[in-house]
N, C-alpha and C positions, 0 to 999 in steps of 0.2 A: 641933361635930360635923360630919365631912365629907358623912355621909348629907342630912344637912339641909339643907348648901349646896346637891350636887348637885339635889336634891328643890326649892330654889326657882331654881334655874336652869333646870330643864326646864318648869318652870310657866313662868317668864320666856318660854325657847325655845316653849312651846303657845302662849302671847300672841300673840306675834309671829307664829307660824304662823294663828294664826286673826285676825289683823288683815292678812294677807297673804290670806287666804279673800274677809272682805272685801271687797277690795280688785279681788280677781277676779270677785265676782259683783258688782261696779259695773261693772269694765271688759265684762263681758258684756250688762251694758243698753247701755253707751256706744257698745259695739260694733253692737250690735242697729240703735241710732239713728242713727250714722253722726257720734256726736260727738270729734272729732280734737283739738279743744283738750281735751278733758276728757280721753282717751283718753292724752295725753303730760304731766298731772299724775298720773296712777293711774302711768303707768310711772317714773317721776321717784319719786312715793310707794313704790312697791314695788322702786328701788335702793335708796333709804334703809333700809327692812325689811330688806335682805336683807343690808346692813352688819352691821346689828344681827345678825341671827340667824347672821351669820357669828362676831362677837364674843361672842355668847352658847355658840356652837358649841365655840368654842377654852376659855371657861371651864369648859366642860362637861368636854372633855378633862381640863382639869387638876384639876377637883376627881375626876375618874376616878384621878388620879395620883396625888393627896394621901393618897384612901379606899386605896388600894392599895400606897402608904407607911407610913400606918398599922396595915395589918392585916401589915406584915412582907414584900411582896410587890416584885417590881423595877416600877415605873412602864412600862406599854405602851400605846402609842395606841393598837394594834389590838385592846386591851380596848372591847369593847362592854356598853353595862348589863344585855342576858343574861347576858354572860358574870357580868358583879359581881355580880347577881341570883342566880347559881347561887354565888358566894364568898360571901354572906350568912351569918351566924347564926341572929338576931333575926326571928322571925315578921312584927315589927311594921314592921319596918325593908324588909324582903323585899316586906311588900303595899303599902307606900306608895311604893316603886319600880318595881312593878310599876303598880299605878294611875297612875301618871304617865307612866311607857312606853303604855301604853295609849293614853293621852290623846293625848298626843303621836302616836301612829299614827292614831290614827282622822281627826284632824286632819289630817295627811300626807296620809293618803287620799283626802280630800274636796278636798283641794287640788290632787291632781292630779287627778282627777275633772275641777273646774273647768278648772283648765290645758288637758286636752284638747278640754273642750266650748270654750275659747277658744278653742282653732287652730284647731279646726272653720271657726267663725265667719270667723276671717281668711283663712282656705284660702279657705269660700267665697266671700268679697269678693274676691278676689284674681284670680278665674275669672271672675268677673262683669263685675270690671273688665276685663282678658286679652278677653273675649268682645266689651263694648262697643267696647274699639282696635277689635278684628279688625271688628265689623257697619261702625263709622267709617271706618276708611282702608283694610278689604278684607282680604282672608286673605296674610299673609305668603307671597312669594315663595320658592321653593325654588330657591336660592343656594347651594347644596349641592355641587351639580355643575358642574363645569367646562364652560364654553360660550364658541366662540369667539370675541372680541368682533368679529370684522366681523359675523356673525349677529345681536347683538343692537342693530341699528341702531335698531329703532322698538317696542324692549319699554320696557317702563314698568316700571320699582322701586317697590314700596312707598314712600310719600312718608315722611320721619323724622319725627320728633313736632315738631321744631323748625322754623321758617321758616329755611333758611341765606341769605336772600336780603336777611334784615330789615335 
């Protein structure tokens, strides 16, 4: 039955999305704590996720292909499971795709939710850090404008982050 495949493929693809949820509200304590080894296993963990949900993504299509083979119909990617949803018969077939589309959204949801309150977080390390350079070696010189170099005999550059002297 292609309904059933498709039906345990999007459970499959919900897994994987809510072990990818997971995964981000770890990366948000790690974040929080400032743990960097742990921070580049969570990202390592969730390219691995996102193979998967990409593999899961392509069998989705195709059992979209199979169910739309079968009911007599030409095979389209740009079939989405509303749209199959709205090609159904079967009452019972109609709410158990629809219950899983659900799932799967609410899930989606919540994961870019996390997603965002992530960047948040890194955005604001990122300032923090931007801030402490600038208190450390001084506010960035405005280099912007041309200036002639005999005039600048005795101005001083921002030092580079590196010793070139080492």
């Amino acid at each position: 039955m292609a309904i059933q495949e498709l039906l345990e493929i999007m459970e499959q693809l919900d897994d994987a999305h809510k072990q990818l949820l997971e995964l981000a509200e770890r990366k948000r304590r790690v974040l929080i704590q400032n743990e960097v080894d742990e921070l580049n296993r969570i990202v390592n963990q969730e390219g691995k996720l996102s193979r998967q949900i990409a593999e899961w993504e392509s069998k989705r299509l195709e059992a979209i292909g199979n169910y739309l083979i079968k009911r007599g119909f030409r095979p389209d990617p740009r079939v989405t499971v509303t749209d199959l949803i709205k090609m159904m018969f079967k009452a019972e077939e109609k709410q158990a795709l629809q219950q899983a589309q659900k799932s799967l959204l609410d899930t989606l949801l919540r994961l870019k939710d996390m997603h965002a309150l992530n960047q948040q977080l890194i955005e604001q390390s990122l300032a923090y850090i931007n801030h402490s350079y600038d208190v450390l070696l001084g506010p960035p010189e405005d280099e912007v404008v041309y200036h002639n170099p005999s005039q600048q005999q005795g101005a001083q550059k921002r030092p580079g982050m590196f010793d070139t002297r080492a």
